[in-house]
N, C-alpha and C positions, 0 to 999 in steps of 0.2 A: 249221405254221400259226401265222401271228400275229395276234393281238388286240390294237387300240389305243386307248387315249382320251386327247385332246388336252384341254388347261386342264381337269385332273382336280381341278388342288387346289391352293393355295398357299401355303407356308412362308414364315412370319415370323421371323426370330433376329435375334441381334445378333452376331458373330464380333471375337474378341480380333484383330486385329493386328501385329506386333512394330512396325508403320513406321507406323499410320496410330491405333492405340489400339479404342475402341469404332466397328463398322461396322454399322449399321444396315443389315439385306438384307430383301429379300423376292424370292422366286423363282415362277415359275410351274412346276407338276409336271405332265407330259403323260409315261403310259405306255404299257410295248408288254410283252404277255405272249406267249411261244412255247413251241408244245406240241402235244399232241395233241387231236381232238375227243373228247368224249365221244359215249354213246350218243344222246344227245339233240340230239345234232347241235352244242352247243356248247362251245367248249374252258374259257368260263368268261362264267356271268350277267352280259350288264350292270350286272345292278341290283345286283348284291353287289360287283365291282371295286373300285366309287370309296367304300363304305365300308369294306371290310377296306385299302386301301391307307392313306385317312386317319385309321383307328385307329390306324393304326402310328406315320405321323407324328404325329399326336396325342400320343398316349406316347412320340415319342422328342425327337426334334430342333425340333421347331416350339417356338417361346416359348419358347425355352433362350438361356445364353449360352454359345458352340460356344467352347473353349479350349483352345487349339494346347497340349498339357502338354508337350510338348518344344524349343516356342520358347526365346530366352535371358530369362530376369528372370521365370519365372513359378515361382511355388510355390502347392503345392495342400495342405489339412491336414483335418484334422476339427476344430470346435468346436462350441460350444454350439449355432449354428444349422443345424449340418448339416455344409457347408464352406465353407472359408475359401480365398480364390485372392486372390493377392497378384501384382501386377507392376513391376517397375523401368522399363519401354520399351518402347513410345517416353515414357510419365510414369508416376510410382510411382500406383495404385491395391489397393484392400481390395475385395471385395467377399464378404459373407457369407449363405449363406439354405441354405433344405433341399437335398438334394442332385438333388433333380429337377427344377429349376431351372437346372441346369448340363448341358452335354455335354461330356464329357472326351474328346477324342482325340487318338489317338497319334501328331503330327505335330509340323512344326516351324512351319507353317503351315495356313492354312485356306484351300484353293480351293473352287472351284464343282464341278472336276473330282474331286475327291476326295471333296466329299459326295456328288455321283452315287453314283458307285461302292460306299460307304459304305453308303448308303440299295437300290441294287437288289441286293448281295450280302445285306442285313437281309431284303428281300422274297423274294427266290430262295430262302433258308431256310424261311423262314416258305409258301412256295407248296403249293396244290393237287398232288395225285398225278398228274393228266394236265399240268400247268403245269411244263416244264422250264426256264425261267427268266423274270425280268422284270428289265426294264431301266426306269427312270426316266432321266426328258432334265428337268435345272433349267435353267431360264434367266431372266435380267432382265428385266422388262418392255424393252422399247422404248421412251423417252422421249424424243421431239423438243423441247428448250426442257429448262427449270429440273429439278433434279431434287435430292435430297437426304436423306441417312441418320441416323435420328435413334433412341436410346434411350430409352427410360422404362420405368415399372412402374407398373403402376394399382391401390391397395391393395383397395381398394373390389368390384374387380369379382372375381365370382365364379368364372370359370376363370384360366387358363393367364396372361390377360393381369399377374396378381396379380403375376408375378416381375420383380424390378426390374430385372430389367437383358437385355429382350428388345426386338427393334427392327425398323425398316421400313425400304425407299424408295419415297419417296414421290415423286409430280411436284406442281408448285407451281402456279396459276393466279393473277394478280393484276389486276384491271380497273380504270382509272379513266377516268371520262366513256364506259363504256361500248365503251371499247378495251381491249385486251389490253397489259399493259405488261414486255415482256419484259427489258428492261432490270431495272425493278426483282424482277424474280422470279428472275433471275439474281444478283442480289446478295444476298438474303433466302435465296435457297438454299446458298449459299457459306459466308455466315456460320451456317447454321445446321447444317451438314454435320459427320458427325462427334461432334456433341455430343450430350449426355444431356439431358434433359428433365424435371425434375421440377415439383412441387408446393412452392407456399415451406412452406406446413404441415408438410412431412415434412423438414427442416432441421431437423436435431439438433444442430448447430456448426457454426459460419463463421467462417472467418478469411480476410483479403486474398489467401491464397496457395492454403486446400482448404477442402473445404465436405463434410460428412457427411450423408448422406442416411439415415433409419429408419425403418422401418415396423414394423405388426403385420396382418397380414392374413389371413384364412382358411387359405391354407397353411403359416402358418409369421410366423417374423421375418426381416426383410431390411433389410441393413446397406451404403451402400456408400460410399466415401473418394475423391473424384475431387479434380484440379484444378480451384478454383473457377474458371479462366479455362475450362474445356472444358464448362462445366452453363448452361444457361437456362434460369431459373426463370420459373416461372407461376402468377400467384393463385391457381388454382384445378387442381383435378385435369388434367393431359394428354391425356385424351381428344381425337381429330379434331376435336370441336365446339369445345372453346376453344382447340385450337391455331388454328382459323381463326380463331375470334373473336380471339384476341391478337395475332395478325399484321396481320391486318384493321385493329385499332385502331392498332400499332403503325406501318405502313404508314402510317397517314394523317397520326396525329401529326409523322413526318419527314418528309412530303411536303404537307402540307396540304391535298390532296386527299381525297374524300370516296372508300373505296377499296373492291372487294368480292375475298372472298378466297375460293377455293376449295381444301383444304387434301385431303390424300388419305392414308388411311392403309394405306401398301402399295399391293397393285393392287385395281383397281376401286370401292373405297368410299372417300365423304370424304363433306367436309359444306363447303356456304357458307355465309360470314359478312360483315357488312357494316357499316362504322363510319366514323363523319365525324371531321374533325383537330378 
């Protein structure tokens, strides 16, 4: 007997690379539990499913930065903030904070396939006595048009988002005169693909070539050394809400059009914003 639920849940990270550096993901999680019924006729409560599965991710994988430890150029350490991960390539990066902020795995690479796997051998552990196993299915949203993967850390906010260096994909929306301009959302997502995102406040050192990012946050201290060409800074905290708004301004500014932006953080939630050149 199987049990299923479809868009159960959905996972945020950001995965190290060896070819592409910081990749901002967001996955959708639909599972399937097989087993036996209970006397009650069911093999396992609805209503308990989708929170004992997203406690787990909760506490494991979501809001983390997933780090292939057996890729080439990575070294992992203890320091004063927890741990210290270091890469040569594809560009030399620092990144340091508590250790639950990170997921360490033992690969040489990060796929979709492998955290499945990953995550439903976690839950098959973890299962009920009549539950002989659960399978998790991740997959990418579907995005027709613009799309793009971005990192940051939000010092401010009170969960998970706090760690610097966890990430999304998001789809882009861009309107001007009240059309959709996919040309430009296809360009603003390219350029923005890939890179980090922070707050100019939390720039601890800049130079033409790297830029240091630091915080202090409710979990902890968070340290991280990127190449200044791979960061986009923002006045103001990275939340969905000024990332639209800064796109939105940004947008008009270069096109002199009055522009509105619809910005999405991961799947199903964003915010619009709306700014004249």
């Amino acid at each position: 007997m199987a049990l299923f639920v479809n868009h159960l849940s959905h996972i945020d990270v950001t995965l190290w690379c060896p070819t592409n550096g910081l990749v901002g993901c967001s996955w959708q999680v639909d599972a399937e539990l097989d087993g036996e019924l209970g006397e009650d006729g069911m093999l396992f409560d609805f209503g308990e499913v989708k929170p004992w599965i997203k406690r787990t991710l909760d506490s494991g994988l979501d809001h983390t930065l997933l780090i292939p430890i057996n890729a080439p150029g990575i070294d992992v350490k203890e320091c004063d903030e927890g741990l210290c991960i270091t890469t040569t390539t594809p560009f030399a990066m620092e990144v340091r904070g508590p250790a639950q902020a990170f997921s360490l795995l033992p690969w040489d690479a990060i796929t979709l396939e492998r955290v499945t796997d990953y995550l439903s051998s976690q839950l098959t552990e973890q299962r009920p006595e009549n539950v002989h196993r659960v399978t998790l299915t991740l997959s990418n949203e579907h995005i027709d048009g613009a799309a793009y993967g971005y990192t940051h850390g939000l010092k401010r906010h009170l969960g998970n988002c706090q760690r610097i260096a966890h990430g999304h994909r998001s789809r882009l929306h861009v309107w001007q005169h009240q059309v959709r301009q996919p040309a430009l959302e296809q360009r603003w997502a390219e350029w923005l693909n890939n890179r980090y995102l922070l707050e100019a406040d939390d720039i601890h050192s800049q130079t033409d070539d790297q830029l240091i990012c630091r915080y202090q946050s409710a979990q902890g201290t968070f340290c991280m050394t990127l190449p200044a060409e791979r960061c986009c800074v923002l006045p103001k905290p990275t939340t969905v809400e000024n990332i639209a708004l800064w796109l939105a301004k940004s947008i008009a500014e270069h096109s002199g059009h009055n522009t509105m932006v619809q910005a999405f953080e991961g799947i199903d939630k964003g915010a619009t914003a709306t700014a004249s050149p």
